[in-house]
C-alpha positions as CSV (number, residue, x, y, z in Angstrom):
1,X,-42.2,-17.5,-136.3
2,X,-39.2,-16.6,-137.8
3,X,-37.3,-19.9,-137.5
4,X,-40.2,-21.2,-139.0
5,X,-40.0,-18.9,-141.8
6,X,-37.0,-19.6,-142.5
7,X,-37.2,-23.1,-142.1
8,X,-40.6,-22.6,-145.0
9,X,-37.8,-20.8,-147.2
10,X,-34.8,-23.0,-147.0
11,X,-37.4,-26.3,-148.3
12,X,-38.9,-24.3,-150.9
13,X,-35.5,-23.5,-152.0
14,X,-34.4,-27.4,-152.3
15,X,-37.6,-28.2,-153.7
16,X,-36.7,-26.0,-156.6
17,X,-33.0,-27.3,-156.8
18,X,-34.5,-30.9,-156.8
19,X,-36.9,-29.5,-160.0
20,X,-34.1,-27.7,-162.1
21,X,-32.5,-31.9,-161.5
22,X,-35.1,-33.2,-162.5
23,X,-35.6,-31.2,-165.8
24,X,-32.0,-31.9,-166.6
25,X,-32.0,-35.6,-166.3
26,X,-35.5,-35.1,-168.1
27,X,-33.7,-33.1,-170.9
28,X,-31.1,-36.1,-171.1
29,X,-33.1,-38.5,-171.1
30,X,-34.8,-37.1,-173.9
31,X,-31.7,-36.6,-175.8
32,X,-30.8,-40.1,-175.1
33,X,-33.6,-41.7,-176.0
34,X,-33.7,-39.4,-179.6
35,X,-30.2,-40.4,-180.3
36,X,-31.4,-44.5,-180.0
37,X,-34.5,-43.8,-182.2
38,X,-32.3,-41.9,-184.8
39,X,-29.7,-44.9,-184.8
40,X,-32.4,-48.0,-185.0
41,X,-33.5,-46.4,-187.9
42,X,-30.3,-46.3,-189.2
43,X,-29.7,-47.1,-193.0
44,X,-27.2,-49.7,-191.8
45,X,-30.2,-51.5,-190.3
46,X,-30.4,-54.5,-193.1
47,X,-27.6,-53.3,-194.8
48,X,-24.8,-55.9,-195.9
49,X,-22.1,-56.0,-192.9
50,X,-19.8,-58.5,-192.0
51,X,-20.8,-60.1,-188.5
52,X,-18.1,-58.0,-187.0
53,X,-19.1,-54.8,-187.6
54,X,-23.1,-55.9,-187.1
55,X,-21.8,-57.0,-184.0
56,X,-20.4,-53.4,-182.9
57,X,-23.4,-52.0,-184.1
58,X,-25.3,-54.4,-182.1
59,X,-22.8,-53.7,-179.0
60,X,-23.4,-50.0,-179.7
61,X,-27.4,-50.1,-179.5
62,X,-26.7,-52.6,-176.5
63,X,-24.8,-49.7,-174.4
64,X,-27.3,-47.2,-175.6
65,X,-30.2,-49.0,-174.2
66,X,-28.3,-49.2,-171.0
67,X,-27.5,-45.4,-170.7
68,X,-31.2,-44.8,-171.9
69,X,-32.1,-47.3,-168.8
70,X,-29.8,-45.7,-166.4
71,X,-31.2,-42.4,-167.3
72,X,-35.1,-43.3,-166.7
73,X,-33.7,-44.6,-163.2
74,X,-32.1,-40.9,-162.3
75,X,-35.5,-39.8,-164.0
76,X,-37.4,-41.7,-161.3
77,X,-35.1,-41.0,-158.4
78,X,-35.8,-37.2,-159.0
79,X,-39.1,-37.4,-159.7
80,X,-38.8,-39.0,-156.2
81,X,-36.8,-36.4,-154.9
82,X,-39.3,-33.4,-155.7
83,X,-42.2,-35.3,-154.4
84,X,-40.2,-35.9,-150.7
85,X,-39.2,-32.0,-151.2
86,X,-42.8,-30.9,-152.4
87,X,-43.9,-33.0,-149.1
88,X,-42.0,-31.2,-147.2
89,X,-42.5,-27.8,-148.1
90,X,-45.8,-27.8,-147.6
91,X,-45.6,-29.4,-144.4
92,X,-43.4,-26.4,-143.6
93,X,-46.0,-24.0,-145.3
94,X,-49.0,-25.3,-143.5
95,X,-47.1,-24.7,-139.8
96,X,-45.7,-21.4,-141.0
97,X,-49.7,-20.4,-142.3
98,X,-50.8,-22.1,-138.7
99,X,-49.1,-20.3,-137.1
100,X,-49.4,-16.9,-138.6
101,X,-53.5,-17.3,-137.8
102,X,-52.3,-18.3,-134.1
103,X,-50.2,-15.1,-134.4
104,X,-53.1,-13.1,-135.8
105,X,-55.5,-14.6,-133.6
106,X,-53.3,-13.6,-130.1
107,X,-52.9,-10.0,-131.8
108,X,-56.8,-9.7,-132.7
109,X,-58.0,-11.0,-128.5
110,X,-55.3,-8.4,-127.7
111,X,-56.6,-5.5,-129.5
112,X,-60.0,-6.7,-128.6
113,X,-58.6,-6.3,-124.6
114,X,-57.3,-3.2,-125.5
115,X,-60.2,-1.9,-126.8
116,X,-62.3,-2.7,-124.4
117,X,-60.4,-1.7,-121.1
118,X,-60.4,2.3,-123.1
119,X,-63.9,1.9,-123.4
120,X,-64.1,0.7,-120.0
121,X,-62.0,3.6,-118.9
122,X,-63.9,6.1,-121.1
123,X,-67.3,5.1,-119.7
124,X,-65.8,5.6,-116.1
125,X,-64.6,9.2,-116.9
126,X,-67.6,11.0,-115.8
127,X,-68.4,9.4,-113.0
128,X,-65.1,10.0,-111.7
129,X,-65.2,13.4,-113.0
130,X,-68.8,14.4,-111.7
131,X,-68.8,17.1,-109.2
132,X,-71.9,18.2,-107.1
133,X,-73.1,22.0,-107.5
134,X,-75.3,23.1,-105.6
């Protein structure tokens, strides 16, 4: 029961490292994705350039879209993560709570065994203690 315990624990505690992952690549993403809407409304957007430089910019957005790509993928894979870790830790949880009720059940019968051999023994008492005057 205590291996199990522990086994319950340990999940529960990589479930919760696999969340605080996700909420950081879900932080960045968010970040990314603000920076890209802040440039592509940029005041350079129509503005007079020369090709080069609207070709930077254009390189620019490019890479950003990529990094804002990239990011939505480590978004997914944790998302992915947490779900195999949640799956986990409740498969852990439900054998831990099974057998806790097995556990509770064996102590329960055994009290129940207990309870009644005193009775048993009680009920005996004065037949074994009954002595004839007369």
């Amino acid at each position: 029961m205590a291996l199990a315990s522990m086994e319950e624990r340990s999940e529960c505690i990589e479930m919760g490292k696999s969340q605080r992952e996700l909420d950081q690549a879900l932080g960045r993403l968010e970040e990314l994705t603000s920076y890209r809407r802040g440039h592509s409304n940029s005041p350079c957007v129509g503005a007079s350039y020369s090709a080069l430089r609207w070709h930077d910019y254009q390189n620019f957005l490019s890479r950003l879209d990529q990094a804002v790509n990239a990011q939505q993928g480590f978004v997914l894979n944790g998302e992915q993560n947490v779900d195999a870790h949640r799956n986990r830790w409740m498969a852990k949880r439900r054998r831990l709570d099974s057998l806790q009720r097995v556990l509770e059940r064996y102590h329960a019968a055994e009290d129940s065994q207990i309870e009644r051999a005193l009775q048993k023994e009680l009920d005996e008492l004065p037949a074994k203690s009954d002595i004839y005057y007369g």
